[in-house]
C-alpha positions as CSV (number, residue, x, y, z in Angstrom):
1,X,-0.4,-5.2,-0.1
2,X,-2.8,-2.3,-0.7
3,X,-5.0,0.8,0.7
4,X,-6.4,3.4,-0.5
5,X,-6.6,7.1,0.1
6,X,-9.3,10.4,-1.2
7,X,-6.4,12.2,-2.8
8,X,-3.7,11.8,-5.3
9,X,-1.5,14.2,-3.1
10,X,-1.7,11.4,0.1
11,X,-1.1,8.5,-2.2
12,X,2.1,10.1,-4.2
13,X,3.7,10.7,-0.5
14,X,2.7,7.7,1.4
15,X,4.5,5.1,-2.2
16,X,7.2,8.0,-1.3
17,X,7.6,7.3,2.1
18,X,7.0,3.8,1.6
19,X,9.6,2.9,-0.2
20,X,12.1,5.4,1.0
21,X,11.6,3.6,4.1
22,X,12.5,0.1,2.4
23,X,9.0,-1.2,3.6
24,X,8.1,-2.1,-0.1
25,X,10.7,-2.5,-3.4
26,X,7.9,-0.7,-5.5
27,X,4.5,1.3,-5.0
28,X,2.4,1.8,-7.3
29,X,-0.4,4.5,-7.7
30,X,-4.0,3.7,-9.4
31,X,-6.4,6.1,-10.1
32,X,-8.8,8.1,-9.5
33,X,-11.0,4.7,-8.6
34,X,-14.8,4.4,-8.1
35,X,-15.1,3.4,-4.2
36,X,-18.7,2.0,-2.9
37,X,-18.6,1.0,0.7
38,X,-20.5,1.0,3.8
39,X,-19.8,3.7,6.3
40,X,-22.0,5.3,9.2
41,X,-24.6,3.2,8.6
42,X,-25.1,4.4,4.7
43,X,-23.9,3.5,1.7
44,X,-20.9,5.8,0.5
45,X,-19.3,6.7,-3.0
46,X,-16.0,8.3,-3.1
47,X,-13.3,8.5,-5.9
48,X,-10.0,7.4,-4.1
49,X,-6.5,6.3,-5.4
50,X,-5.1,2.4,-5.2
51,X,-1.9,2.2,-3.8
52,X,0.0,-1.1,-4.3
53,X,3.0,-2.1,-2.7
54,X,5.4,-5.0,-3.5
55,X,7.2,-6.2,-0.4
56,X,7.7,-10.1,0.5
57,X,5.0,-11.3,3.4
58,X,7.7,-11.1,6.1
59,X,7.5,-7.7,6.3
60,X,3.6,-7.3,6.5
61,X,3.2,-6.2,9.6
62,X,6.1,-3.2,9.5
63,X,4.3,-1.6,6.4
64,X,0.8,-2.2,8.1
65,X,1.9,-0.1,11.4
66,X,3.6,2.7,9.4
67,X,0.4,3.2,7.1
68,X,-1.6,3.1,10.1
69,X,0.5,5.4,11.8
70,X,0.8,8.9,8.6
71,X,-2.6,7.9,6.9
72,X,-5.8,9.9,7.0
73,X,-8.7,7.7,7.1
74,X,-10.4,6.4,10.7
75,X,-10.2,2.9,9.5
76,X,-7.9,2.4,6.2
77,X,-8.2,-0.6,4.0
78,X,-4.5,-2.2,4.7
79,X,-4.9,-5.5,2.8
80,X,-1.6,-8.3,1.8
81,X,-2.9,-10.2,-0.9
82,X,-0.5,-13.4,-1.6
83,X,1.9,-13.6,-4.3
84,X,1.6,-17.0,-5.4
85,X,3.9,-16.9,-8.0
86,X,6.0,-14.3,-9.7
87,X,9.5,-14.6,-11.9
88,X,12.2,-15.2,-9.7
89,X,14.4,-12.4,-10.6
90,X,11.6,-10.3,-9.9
91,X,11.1,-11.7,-6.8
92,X,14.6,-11.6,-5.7
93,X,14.5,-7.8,-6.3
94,X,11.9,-7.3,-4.1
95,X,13.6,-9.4,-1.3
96,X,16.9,-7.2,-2.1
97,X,15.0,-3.7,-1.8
98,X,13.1,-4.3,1.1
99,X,16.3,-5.1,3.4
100,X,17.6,-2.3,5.5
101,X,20.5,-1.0,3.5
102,X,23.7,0.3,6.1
């Protein structure tokens, strides 16, 4: 899954928060980027930061509602791009990390 943000500040706490929360086994945080995207009607250039997160597609829509919920933008890119294959350990991590820990 990723979304981006206009600062490094917002993306260091939202991979914080994310995986603190156990919403993703790792974040990752890219940038700066070069953005160009439509917006009001004009075409827009902004440096932003790429956050990735690793989480199995189960848990899609729980990440989705808490970036909604703490992010800054009006309308933030919240994407899940499939995993169609990965090494199984790997994989298994990420399952393990993501489940609620008592």
């Amino acid at each position: 899954m990723q979304t981006t943000t206009d600062s490094r500040a917002e993306a260091m706490e939202l991979s914080r928060a994310v995986v603190e929360a156990r919403l993703a086994a790792c974040a990752q945080v890219c940038g700066p980027i070069a953005s160009t995207y439509w917006w009001d009607s004009a075409v827009q250039r902004e440096e932003e930061w790429l956050l990735l997160f690793k989480l199995p597609a189960d848990r899609y829509q729980e990440l989705a509602d808490f970036l909604n919920e703490r992010h800054s933008y009006d309308e933030p890119e919240i994407i899940a791009l499939p995993i169609v294959d990965g090494s199984a350990p790997y994989l298994d991590w990420v399952r393990e990390e993501t489940r609620a820990k008592g």
